[in-house]
C-alpha positions as CSV (number, residue, x, y, z in Angstrom):
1,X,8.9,49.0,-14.4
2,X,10.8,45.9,-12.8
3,X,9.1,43.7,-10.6
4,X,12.0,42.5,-8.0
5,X,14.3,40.2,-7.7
6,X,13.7,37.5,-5.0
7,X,16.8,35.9,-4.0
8,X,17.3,32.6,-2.3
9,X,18.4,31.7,0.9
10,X,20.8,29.0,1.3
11,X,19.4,26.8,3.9
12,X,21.8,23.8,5.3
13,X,21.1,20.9,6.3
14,X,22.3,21.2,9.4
15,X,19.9,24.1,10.3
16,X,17.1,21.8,9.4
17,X,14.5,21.5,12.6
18,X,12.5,18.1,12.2
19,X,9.8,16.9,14.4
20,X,10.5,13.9,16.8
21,X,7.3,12.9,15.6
22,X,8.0,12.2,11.7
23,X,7.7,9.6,10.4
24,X,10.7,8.1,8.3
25,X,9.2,5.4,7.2
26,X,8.4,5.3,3.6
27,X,6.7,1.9,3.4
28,X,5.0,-0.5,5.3
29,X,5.0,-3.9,4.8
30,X,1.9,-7.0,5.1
31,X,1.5,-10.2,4.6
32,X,-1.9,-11.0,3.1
33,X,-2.6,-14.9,3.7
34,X,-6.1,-15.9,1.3
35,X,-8.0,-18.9,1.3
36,X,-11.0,-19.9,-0.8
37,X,-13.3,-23.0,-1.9
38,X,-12.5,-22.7,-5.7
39,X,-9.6,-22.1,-7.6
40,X,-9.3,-17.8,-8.6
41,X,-7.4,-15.4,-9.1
42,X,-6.9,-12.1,-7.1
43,X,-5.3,-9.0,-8.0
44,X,-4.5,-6.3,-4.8
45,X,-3.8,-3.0,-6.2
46,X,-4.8,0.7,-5.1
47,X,-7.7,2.9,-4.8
48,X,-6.3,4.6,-8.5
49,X,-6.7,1.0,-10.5
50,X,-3.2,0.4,-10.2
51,X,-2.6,-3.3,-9.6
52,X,0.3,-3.9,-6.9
53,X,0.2,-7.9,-7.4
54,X,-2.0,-10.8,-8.9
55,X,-1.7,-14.4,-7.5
56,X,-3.5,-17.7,-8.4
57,X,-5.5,-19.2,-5.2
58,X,-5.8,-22.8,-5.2
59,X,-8.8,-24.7,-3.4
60,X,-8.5,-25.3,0.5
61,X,-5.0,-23.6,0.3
62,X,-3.8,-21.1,2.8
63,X,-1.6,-18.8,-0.2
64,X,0.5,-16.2,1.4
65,X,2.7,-13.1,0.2
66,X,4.3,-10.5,1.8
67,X,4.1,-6.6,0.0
68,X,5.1,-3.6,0.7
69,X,3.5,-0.5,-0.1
70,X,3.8,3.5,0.5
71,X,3.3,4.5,3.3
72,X,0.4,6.8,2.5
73,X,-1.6,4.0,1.4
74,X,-4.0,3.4,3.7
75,X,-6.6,0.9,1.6
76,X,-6.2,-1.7,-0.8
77,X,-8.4,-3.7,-3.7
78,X,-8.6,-7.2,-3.7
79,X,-10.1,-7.5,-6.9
80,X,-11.3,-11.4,-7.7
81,X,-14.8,-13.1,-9.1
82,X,-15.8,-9.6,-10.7
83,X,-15.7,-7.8,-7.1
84,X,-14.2,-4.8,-6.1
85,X,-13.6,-5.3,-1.9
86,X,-11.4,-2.3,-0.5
87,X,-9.6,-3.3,2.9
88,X,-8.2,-1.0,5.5
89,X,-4.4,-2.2,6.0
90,X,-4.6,-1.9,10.1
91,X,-2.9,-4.8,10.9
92,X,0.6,-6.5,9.2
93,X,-1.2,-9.5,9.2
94,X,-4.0,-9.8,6.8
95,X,-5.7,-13.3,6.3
96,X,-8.9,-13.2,3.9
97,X,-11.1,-15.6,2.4
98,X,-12.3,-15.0,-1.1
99,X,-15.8,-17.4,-0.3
C-alpha cells in the first residue's frame, strides 16, 4: 500500500492577508545610561547567558550606549560585582546605577 501524495499549493505573495496589527519591527533600540561610585565593569546580555555588550564604568561618570536588540526580548542581565540583576526593557531610556 501507498500512503498519498500531498501536493503543495502555490501561495503568492500577493494573496497573503496580514494583520494591521503586526508588528514589523524586528528590533528595538535603548540607550542604557550607568553610573556608579567605583570603577566596574558591566556586561548586558540575555536571559540564555549570551552577553550583548560589556563596557568599563568609571567613578562619578554618567557612561552611555545605545543597543539594539530583538524584538522578542523583553528582559536583559546587567551582570557586574558578581550579580545577576535582570531588567524589564519598558522604556528606551534606561539609566541605572550599579551602587
Amino acid at each position: 500500500s501507498t500512503s498519498p501524495t500531498v501536493k503543495p499549493v502555490a501561495i503568492k505573495m500577493t494573496d497573503m492577508v496580514i494583520q494591521p496589527s503586526f508588528d514589523w519591527q524586528t528590533t528595538n533600540t535603548y540607550q542604557f545610561t550607568f553610573t556608579g561610585s567605583q570603577p566596574q565593569m558591566i556586561s548586558i546580555g540575555s536571559s540564555t547567558g549570551l552577553i550583548y555588550y560589556q563596557m568599563y564604568v568609571k567613578p562619578q561618570t554618567a557612561s552611555k550606549i545605545t543597543l539594539s536588540f530583538p524584538s522578542y526580548e523583553k528582559k536583559v542581565h546587567f551582570l557586574y560585582n558578581g550579580k545577576d540583576v535582570e531588567y524589564t526593557l519598558n522604556t528606551p531610556l534606561i539609566s541605572y546605577n550599579l551602587n
